[in-house]
C-alpha positions, 0 to 999 in steps of 0.5 A, spaced: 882 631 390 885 637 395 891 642 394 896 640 399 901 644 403 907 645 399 913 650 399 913 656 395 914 653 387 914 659 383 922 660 382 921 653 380 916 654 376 919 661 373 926 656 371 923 651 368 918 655 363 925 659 361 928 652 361 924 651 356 922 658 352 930 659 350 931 652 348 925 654 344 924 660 341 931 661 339 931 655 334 925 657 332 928 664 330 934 661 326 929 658 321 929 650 325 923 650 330 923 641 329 931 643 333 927 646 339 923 641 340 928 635 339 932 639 346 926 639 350 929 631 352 934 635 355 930 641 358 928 635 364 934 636 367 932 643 370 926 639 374 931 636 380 934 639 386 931 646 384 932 648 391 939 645 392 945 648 395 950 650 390 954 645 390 949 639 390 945 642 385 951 643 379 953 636 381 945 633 381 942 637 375 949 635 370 949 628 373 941 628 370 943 631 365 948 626 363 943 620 364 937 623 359 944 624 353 945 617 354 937 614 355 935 618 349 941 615 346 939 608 347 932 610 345 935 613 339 939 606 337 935 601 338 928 604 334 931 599 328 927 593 334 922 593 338 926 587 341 932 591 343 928 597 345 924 593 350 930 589 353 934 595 354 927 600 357 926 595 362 935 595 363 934 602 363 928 602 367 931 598 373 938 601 374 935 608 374 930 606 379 935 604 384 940 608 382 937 616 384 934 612 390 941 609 393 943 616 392 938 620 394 936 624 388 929 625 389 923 628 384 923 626 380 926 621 381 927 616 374 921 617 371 924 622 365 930 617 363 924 612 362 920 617 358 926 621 354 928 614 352 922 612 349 921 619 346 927 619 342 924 611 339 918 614 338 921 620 334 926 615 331 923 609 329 916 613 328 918 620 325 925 619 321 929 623 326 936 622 325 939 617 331 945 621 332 941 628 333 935 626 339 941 625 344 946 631 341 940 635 342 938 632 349 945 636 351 944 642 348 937 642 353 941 639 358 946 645 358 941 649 358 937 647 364 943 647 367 946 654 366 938 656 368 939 652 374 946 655 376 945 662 374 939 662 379 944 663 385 949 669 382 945 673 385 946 670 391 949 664 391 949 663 399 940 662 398 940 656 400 943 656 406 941 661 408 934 660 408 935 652 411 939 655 417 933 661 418 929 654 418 932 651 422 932 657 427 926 658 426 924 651 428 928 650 434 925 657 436 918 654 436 921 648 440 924 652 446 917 655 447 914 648 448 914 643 454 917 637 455 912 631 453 907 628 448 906 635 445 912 637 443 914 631 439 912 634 433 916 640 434 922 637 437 922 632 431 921 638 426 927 642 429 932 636 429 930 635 422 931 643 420 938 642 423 940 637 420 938 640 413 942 646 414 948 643 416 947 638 409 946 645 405 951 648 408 956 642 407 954 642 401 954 649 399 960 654 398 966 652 398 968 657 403 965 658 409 961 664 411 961 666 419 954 670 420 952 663 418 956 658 422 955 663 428 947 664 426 948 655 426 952 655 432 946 659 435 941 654 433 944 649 436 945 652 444 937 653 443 936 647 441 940 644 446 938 648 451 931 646 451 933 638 450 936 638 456 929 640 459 927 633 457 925 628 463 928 620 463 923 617 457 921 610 455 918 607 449 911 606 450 909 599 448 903 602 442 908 607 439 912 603 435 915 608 431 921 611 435 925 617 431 933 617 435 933 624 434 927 626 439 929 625 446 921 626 448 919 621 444 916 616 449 912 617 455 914 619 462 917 614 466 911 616 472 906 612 466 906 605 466 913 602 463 912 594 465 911 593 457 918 597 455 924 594 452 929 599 453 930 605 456 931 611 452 937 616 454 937 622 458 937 629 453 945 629 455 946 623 452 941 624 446 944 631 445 951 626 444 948 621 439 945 627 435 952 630 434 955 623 433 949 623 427 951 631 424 958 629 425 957 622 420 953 625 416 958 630 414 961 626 413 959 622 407 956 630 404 959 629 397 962 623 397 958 619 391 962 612 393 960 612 400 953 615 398 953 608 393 955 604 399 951 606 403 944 607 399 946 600 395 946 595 402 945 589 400 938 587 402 935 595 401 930 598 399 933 600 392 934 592 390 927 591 391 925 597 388 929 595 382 926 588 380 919 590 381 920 596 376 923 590 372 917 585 373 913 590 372 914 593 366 917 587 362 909 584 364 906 591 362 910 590 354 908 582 354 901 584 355 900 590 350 904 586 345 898 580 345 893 585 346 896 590 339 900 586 336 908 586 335 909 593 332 908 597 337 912 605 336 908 606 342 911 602 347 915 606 351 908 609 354 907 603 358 914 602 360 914 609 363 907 609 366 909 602 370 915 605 372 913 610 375 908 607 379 914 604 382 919 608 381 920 612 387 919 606 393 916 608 399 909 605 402 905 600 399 899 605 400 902 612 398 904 609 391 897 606 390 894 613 391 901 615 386 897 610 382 891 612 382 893 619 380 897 619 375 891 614 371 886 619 373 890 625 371 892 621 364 885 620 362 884 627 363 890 629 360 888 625 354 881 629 353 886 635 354 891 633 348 884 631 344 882 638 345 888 641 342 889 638 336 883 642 335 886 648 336 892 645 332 897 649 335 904 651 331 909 656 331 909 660 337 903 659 339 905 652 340 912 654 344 907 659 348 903 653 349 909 648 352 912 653 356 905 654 360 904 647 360 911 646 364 910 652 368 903 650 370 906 643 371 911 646 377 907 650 381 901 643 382 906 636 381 907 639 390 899 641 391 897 635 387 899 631 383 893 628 379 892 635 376 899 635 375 900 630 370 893 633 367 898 638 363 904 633 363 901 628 359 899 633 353 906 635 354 909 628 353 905 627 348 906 634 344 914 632 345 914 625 342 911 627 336 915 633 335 909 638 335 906 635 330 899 634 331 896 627 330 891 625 323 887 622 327 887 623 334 882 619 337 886 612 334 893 615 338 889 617 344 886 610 344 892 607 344 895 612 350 890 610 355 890 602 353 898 603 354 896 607 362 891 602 364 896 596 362 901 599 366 898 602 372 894 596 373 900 591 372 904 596 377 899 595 381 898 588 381 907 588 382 906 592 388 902 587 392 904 580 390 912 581 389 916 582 394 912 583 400 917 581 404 923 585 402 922 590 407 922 584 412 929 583 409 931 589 409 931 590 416 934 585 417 939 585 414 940 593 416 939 589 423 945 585 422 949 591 419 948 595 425 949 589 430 957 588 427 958 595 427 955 595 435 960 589 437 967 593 433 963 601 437 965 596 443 970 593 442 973 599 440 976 598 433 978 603 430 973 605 425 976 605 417 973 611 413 969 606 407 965 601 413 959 604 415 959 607 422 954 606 428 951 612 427 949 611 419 947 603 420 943 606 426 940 611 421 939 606 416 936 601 421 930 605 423 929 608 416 928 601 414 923 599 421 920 606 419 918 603 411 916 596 414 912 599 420 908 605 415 906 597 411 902 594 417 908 590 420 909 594 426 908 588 430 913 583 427 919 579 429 923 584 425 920 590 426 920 589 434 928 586 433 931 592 430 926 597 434 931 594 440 938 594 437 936 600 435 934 603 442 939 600 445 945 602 439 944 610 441 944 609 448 951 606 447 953 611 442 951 617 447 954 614 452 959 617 457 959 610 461 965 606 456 968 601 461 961 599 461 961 598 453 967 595 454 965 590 459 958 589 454 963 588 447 963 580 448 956 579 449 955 583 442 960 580 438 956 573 439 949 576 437 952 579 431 954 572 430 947 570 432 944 566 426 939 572 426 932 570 421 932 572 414 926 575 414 923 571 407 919 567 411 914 570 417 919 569 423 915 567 430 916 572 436 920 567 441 925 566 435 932 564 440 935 569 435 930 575 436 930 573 445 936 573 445 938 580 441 932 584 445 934 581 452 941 583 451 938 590 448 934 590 456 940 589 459 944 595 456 938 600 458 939 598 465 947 598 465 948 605 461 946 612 461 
């Protein structure tokens, strides 16, 4: 019920408003307002990395672009069957679910593929549009949002890297004024992720190479370092379960009581070459869409398990509505969407209940917005006027709070899919839309605490593993292909994956105490100077990653031989390497 933090929004906002009022009003002014409304589909495109790098964003608004083109196209095509379209919506819900997490699209995520899909059926099988002009139209709005988007940068095409680099300065300013110790974590945590983000923005900005930057980066760097090195020999205490590889600090002192620590954590030096073997895989993988799928698309992940509970939950959600309604149902795609975008975006189960539970309260309000509107029965100008707010307002709030946000996106939605024609009898189509919500929220919820309860279990143990195989060949001393996963990126996932089980309430599990352990003790290994000791360790890791480690599907007990075995190991290597 509160207005969070958030970043400034209203260049955000000022892009998408004139996204939408170009594709608007300039139809409207060769005599065919009904075009203008058809490339509002496309106008979403401009929602996605509003703040990129150059680079990054043409590639994430054109690829965005492309997937609205090709949902409203399967919308459009498949408006003749109510059959077809619901098999291919849950298809098409699923894939894009999976598909923007394994790469990392961010907000908003899938949820407006879903949605153009579903508007171009309801367009289509509803209101007679021809199949063929909902997806040519979706590309004109598409083009549009993406040249706004990339005309914000000709001014100064360097912007975001420049303000993620004083960002990133800033951060470790505000780190090298604090001590070493429990209040300095939060700071040093914000200045390994500030300089993580600028080293990406500027990977993935100009082609070329600004100096004043790469010297104000480098400055950044030595700062951090410098203070990094202030910090004392940590062990992980026993109640903090949640470890961040990039935060020397994250422990207690060594003075405190450690009986009940796995592991050691390295001294700064050694944390200082972890976090440059950490820059240097993930510039590594900048840009690379194959290795970006590699790694975002392991086998079990996040993404898989967020995928078929996008597809329970939205095949469920079509099964109940059509029992409840009856089997013609141009409406569908609003249930489809909405259990959808419960899920969507993965994360805790608690974060995505709130998620849930905002966007049904919004809706509701939104609806009673809608119903007022069409007493007003905006058209013509007003009613582009009208959009144009709408979005604008959308983006200054979706960050600040997200049930007001979908206040105003519901009417939007709602004035986009009946092509701006205002409904003869508004109470039936409002009634309609708030059964398709409640439907979908409550089966999304239902879905999200009874399927796949234990995926992230699996996930991190199959993380797990992969950092295991990658920790025997790093000993070893194999050489490293450019396609396999490197020890720092399995390492990352690793605790990502730990850090999603742990905010779910399993901090305490066999796994989540497992990976913790590989996890301490694979950066000590990676941030080593020690290598003969490393060497000396290779066989013992070779046969742990060999280890018929448990899968997670079912509760596991602590004293497991697999679990014992890899966290004593995990021990030995904290005391032998420095």
């Amino acid at each position: 019920m509160t207005l969070a933090p958030s970043p400034p929004r209203l260049r955000n906002a000022i892009k998408a408003g004139l996204t939408v009022l170009l594709c608007l009003s300039v139809p409207t002014l060769l005599g065919r307002p009904d075009l203008g409304l058809l490339t509002v589909t496309g106008t979403f495109a401009v929602l996605y990395a509003p703040a990129a790098p150059l680079r990054r964003r043409a590639v994430t608004v054109a690829g965005i672009g492309l997937g609205l083109i090709g949902a409203t196209a399967l919308g459009a095509f498949t408006a003749g069957s109510v059959a077809f379209f619901a098999v291919s919506a849950i298809l098409l819900a699923m894939v894009t679910a999976g598909l923007c997490l394994a790469l990392r699209v961010g907000p908003p995520g899938s949820y407006f593929l879903v949605l153009c899909a579903g508007i171009a059926y309801l367009l289509v099988g509803e209101h007679g549009t021809a199949p063929w002009l909902v997806p040519a139209m979706t590309a004109v709005g598409a083009t549009v949002a993406w040249a706004v988007t990339m005309a914000e940068l000709i001014p100064d095409p360097r912007r975001p890297e420049r303000l993620a680099v004083k960002a990133a300065a800033d951060a470790v300013t505000a780190y090298a004024a604090s001590e070493p110790g429990p209040d300095g974590r939060p700071l040093h945590r914000a200045a390994a992720h500030a300089l993580a983000s600028a080293e990406e923005a500027v990977a993935e900005g100009m082609w070329t190479a600004d100096r004043s930057l790469a010297a104000a980066l480098e400055g950044a760097h030595r700062e951090y370092a410098e203070r990094s090195a202030r910090a004392k020999l940590h062990v992980v205490p026993g109640e903090e379960l949640g470890w961040d590889p990039r935060n020397p600090d994250a422990g207690r002192w060594i003075e405190d009581d450690a009986g009940h620590a796995d592991v050691e954590m390295p001294t700064a030096e050694a944390a200082g070459r972890v976090e440059n073997a950490l820059s240097d895989d993930e510039l590594r993988s900048t840009g690379s869409l194959r290795r970006r799928l590699a790694d975002g698309l392991r086998w079990p992940g996040e993404p898989w398990s967020v995928a078929l509970s996008v597809g329970v939950a939205t095949a469920i959600s079509i099964l109940v509505l059509l029992a409840i309604s009856g089997p013609d149902q141009p409406h569908l795609y609003w249930v489809v969407a909405f259990s959808a975008l419960v899920l969507h975006q993965g994360g805790p189960r608690v974060a995505r209940t709130h998620r849930a539970l905002h966007r049904l309260t919004g809706t509701v309000l939104g609806l009673g917005l809608f119903l007022l509107l069409t007493l007003v029965h905006p058209s013509g100008w007003w009613l582009i006027v009208l959009i144009v707010t709408l979005q604008f307002a959308i983006e200054l709030l979706v960050t600040r709070n997200y049930g007001l946000a979908v206040t105003l996106i519901t009417p939007l939605a709602l004035l986009v899919a009946t092509g701006g024609q205002m409904p003869e009898d508004p109470l039936a189509l409002t009634g309609e839309r708030l059964l398709d919500t409640v439907i979908g929220v409550v089966v999304a919820i239902v879905v999200l605490w009874t399927l796949g309860r234990r995926a992230p279990h699996r996930a991190v143990r199959g993380d797990t593993r992969r950092a295991l195989a990658e920790l025997a060949e790093f000993a070893r001393g194999d050489a490293q292909t450019p396609t396999e996963p490197t020890p720092a990126s399995a390492l990352r996932d690793l605790n990502t994956s730990t850090t999603l089980l742990i905010a779910d309430g399993h901090g305490d599990s066999a796994e989540a105490r497992t990976a913790e352990a590989v996890t301490y003790a694979g950066y000590l290994m990676l941030g080593t100077l020690d290598r003969q000791t490393v060497r000396m360790s290779a066989p013992r890791w070779v046969a742990l990653a060999s280890a018929e480690l448990p899968s997670g599907v079912r509760s596991v007990g602590a004293e497991h031989p697999a679990d014992v075995a890899i966290r004593h190991e995990c021990r030995r290597a904290g005391a032998a390497i420095d």
